[in-house]
C-alpha positions as CSV (number, residue, x, y, z in Angstrom):
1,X,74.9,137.3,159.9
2,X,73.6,140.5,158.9
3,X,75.1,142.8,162.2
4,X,78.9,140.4,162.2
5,X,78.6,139.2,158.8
6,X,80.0,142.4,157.0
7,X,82.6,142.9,159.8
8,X,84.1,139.4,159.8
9,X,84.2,139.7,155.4
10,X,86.1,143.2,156.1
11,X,88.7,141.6,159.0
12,X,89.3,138.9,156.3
13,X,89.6,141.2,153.1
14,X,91.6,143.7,155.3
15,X,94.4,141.6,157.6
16,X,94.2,138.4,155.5
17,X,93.4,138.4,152.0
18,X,95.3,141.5,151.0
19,X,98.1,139.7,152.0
20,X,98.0,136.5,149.4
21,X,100.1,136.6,146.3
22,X,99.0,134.5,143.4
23,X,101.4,132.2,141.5
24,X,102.7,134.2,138.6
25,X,102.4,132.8,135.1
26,X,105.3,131.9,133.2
27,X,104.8,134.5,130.9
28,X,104.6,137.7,133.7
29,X,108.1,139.2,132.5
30,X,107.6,139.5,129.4
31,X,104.8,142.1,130.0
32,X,106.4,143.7,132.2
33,X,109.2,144.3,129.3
34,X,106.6,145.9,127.1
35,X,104.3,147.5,129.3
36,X,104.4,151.3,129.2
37,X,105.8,153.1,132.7
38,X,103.3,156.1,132.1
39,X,100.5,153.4,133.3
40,X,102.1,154.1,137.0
41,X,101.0,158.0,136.0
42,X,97.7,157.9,135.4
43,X,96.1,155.6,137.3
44,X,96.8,154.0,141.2
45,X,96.8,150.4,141.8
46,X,96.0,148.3,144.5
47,X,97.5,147.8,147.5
48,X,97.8,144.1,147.2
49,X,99.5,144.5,143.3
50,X,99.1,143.1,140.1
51,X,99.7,139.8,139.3
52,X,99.9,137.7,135.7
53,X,97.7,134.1,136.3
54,X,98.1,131.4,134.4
55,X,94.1,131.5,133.8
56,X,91.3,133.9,135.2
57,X,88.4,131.7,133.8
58,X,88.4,133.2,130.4
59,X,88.8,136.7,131.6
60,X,91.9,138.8,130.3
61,X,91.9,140.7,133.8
62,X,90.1,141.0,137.2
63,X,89.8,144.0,140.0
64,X,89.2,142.2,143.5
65,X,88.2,145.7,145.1
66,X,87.8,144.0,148.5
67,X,92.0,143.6,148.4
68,X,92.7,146.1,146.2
69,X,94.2,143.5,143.5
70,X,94.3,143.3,140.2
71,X,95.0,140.2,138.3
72,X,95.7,139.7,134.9
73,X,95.7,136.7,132.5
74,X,98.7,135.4,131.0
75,X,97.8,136.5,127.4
76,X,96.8,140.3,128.4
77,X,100.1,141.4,127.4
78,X,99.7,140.2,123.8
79,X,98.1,142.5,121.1
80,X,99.7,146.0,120.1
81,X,98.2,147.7,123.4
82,X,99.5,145.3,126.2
83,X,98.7,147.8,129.1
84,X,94.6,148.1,128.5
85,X,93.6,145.3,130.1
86,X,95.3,146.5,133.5
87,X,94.2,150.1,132.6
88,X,90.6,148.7,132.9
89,X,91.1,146.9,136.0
90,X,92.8,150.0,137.3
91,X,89.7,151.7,136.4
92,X,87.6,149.5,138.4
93,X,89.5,150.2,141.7
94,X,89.4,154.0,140.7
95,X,86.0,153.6,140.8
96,X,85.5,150.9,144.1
97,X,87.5,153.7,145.9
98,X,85.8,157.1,144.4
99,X,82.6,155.8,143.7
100,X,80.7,159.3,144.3
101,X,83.3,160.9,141.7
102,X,83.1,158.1,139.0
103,X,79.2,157.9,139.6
104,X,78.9,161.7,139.5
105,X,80.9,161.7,136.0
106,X,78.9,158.7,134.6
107,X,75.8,160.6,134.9
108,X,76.2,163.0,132.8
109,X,77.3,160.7,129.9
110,X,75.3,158.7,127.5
111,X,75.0,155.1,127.5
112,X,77.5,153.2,124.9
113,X,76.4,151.5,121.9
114,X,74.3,148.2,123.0
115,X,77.3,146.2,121.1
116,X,79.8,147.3,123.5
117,X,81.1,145.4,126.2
118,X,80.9,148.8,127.8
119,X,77.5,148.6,128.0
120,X,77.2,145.3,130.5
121,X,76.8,148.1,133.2
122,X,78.2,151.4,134.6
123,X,81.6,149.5,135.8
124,X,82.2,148.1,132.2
125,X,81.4,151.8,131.2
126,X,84.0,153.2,133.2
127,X,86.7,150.6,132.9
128,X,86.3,150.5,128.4
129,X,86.9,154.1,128.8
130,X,90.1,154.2,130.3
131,X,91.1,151.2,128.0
132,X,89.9,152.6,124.7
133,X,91.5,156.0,125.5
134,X,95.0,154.5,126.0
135,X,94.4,152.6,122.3
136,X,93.8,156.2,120.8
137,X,96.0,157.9,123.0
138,X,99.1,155.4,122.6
139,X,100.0,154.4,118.9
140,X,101.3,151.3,118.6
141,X,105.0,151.2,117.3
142,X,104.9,149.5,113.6
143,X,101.4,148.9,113.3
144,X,99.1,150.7,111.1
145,X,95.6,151.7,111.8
146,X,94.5,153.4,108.4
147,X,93.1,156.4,110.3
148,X,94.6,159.4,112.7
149,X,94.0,159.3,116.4
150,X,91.1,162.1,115.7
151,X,89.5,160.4,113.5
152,X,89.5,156.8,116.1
153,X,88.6,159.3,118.8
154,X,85.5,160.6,117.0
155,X,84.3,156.7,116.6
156,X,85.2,155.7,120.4
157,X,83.6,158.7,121.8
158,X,80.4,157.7,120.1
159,X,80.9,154.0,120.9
160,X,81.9,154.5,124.4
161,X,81.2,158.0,125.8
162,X,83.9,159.5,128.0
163,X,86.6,158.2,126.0
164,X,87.9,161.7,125.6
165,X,88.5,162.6,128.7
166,X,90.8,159.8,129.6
167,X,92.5,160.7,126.4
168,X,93.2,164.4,127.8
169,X,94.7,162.8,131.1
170,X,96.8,160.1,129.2
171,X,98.1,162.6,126.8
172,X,99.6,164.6,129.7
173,X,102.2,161.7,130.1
174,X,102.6,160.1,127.1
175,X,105.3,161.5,124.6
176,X,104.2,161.0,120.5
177,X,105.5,158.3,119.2
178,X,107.6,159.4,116.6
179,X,108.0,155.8,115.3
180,X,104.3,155.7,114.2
181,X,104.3,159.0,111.8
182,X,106.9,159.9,108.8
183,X,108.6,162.3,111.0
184,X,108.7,163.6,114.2
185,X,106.7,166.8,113.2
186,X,104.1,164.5,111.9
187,X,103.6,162.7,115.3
188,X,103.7,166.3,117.1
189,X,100.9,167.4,114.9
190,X,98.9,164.5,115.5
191,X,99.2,164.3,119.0
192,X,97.7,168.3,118.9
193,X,94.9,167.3,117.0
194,X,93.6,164.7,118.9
195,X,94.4,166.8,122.3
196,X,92.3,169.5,120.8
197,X,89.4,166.9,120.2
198,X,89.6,165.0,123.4
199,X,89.0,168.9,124.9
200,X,86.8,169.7,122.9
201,X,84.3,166.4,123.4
202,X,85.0,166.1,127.0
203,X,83.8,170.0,127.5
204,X,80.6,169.4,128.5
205,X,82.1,166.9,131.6
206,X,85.1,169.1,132.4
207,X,83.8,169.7,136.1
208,X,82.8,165.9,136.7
209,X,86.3,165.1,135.0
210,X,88.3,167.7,137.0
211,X,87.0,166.9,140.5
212,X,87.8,163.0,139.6
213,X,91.3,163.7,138.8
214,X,91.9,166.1,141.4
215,X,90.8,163.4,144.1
216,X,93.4,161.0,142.1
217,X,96.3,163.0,142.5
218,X,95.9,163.8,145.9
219,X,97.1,160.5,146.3
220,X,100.2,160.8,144.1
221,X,103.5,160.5,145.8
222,X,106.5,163.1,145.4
223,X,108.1,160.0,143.0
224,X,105.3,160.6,140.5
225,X,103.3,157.8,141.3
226,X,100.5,157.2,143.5
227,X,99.5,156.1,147.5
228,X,97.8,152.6,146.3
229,X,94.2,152.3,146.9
230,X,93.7,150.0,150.0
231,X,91.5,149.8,153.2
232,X,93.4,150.1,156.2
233,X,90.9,149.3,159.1
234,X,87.8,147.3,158.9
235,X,85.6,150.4,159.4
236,X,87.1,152.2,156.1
237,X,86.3,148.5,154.3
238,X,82.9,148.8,155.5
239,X,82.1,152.3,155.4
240,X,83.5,152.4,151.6
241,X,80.7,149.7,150.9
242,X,78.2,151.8,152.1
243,X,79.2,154.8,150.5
244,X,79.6,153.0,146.8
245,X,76.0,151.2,147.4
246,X,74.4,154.9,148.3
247,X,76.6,156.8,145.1
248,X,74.9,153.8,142.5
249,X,71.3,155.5,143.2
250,X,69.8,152.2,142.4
251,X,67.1,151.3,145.0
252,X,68.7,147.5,146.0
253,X,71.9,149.5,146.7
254,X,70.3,152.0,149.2
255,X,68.9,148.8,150.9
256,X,71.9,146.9,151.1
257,X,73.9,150.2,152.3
258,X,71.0,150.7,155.2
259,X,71.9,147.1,156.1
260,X,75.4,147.8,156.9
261,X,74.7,150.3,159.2
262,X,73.7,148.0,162.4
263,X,78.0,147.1,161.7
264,X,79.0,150.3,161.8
265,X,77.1,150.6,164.9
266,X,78.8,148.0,166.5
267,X,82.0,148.9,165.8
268,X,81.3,152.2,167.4
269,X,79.9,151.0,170.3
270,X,83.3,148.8,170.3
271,X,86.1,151.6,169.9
272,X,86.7,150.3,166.7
């Protein structure tokens, strides 16, 4: 089990289960109508998609990293920010995929407030970031919030640290909505402000920040959009395991990444 075990989970997640589909809720076209196209810009998906399910068990969305699939409850469409619950689970593969990036940047922020879902663990972290940012970053049409972006920004960066610097990358794709503001000057100005903040609070990450969005967009096509995350061979599944368990730094990890090297041995030994 522990030599063939991690091969024969890898064969399956990489020639079997990346090929499922789920059975889409009645309600999956509907947030497709309002979902925001700038979410293809920001963020890669999965190679296996996103899918609406009737029910995940309570859960608005899931990341199954070992098929690179996101899937996403019937009701995560609803509210006035339909695309955060994806943008979290698109965080998650981000970070199942550049774990020594993501871990890298999550060490040098603080720890959210202890009333934050954000602060279940460092994947939480990572993925309330990215969804909180597009809340700030993305007014909702009609809907008002009794305080600027800035102002929201300077709460959620205190609540969940790093929120800033997903604001910076969603703001470089996202055009003010005028709707939101008395005119479009209004909106313009707004959207500067809170730019300048997000810069000015991410700062002290910029290098951690820059090297993770660098890796990202080495993967975008000429369309715009990205290469979706996805292992190709049984040895990428594997070896991707091992390097996420070493980039955590937590002592169980390192164990459980020492354990899948006896695999990786095999397959050598096989050609594969």
């Amino acid at each position: 089990m522990i030599v063939f075990g991690p091969i024969v989970f890898g064969a399956w997640s990489v020639h079997v289960a990346g090929r499922a589909r789920s059975q889409a809720a009645d309600r999956a076209l509907p947030y497709a109508d309002r979902r925001n196209p700038a979410v293809d810009a920001v963020l890669p998906e999965g190679r296996g998609g996103t899918h609406v399910y009737a029910d995940l068990g309570g859960d608005a969305g899931r990341a199954f990293t070992a098929t690179a699939t996101i899937g996403l409850s019937s009701t995560a469409g609803e509210g006035p920010w339909p695309e955060s619950v994806e943008l979290h689970e698109r965080a998650h593969l981000a970070h199942a995929f550049l774990p020594t990036e993501v871990e890298r940047l999550l060490a040098r922020l603080g720890a959210p407030a202890p009333d934050e879902y954000a602060a279940t663990n460092p994947g939480e972290h990572f993925g309330e970031m990215a969804a909180r940012a597009w809340e700030i970053a993305s007014p909702p049409d009609g809907f008002c919030l009794g305080a600027t972006p800035a102002e929201r920004l300077e709460e959620a960066e205190t609540r969940v640290p790093g929120t800033a610097g997903f604001v910076v990358r969603y703001l470089r794709y996202l055009t003010p909505a005028a709707e939101s503001y008395s005119s479009a000057e209004a909106a313009a100005k707004a959207a500067d402000e809170l730019r300048a903040l997000a810069d000015r609070l991410s700062a002290p990450q910029r290098a951690e920040w820059e090297a993770l969005w660098q890796a990202i967009d080495a993967r975008r096509r000429p369309g715009g959009d990205f290469e979706p995350w996805g292992y190709r061979t049984v040895r990428e599944f594997i070896e991707a395991q091992r390097t996420r368990a070493l980039a955590s730094g937590r002592w169980l990890d390192t164990i459980a990444a020492a354990a899948l090297v006896p695999s990786l041995t095999v397959l050598t030994l096989t050609g594969r």
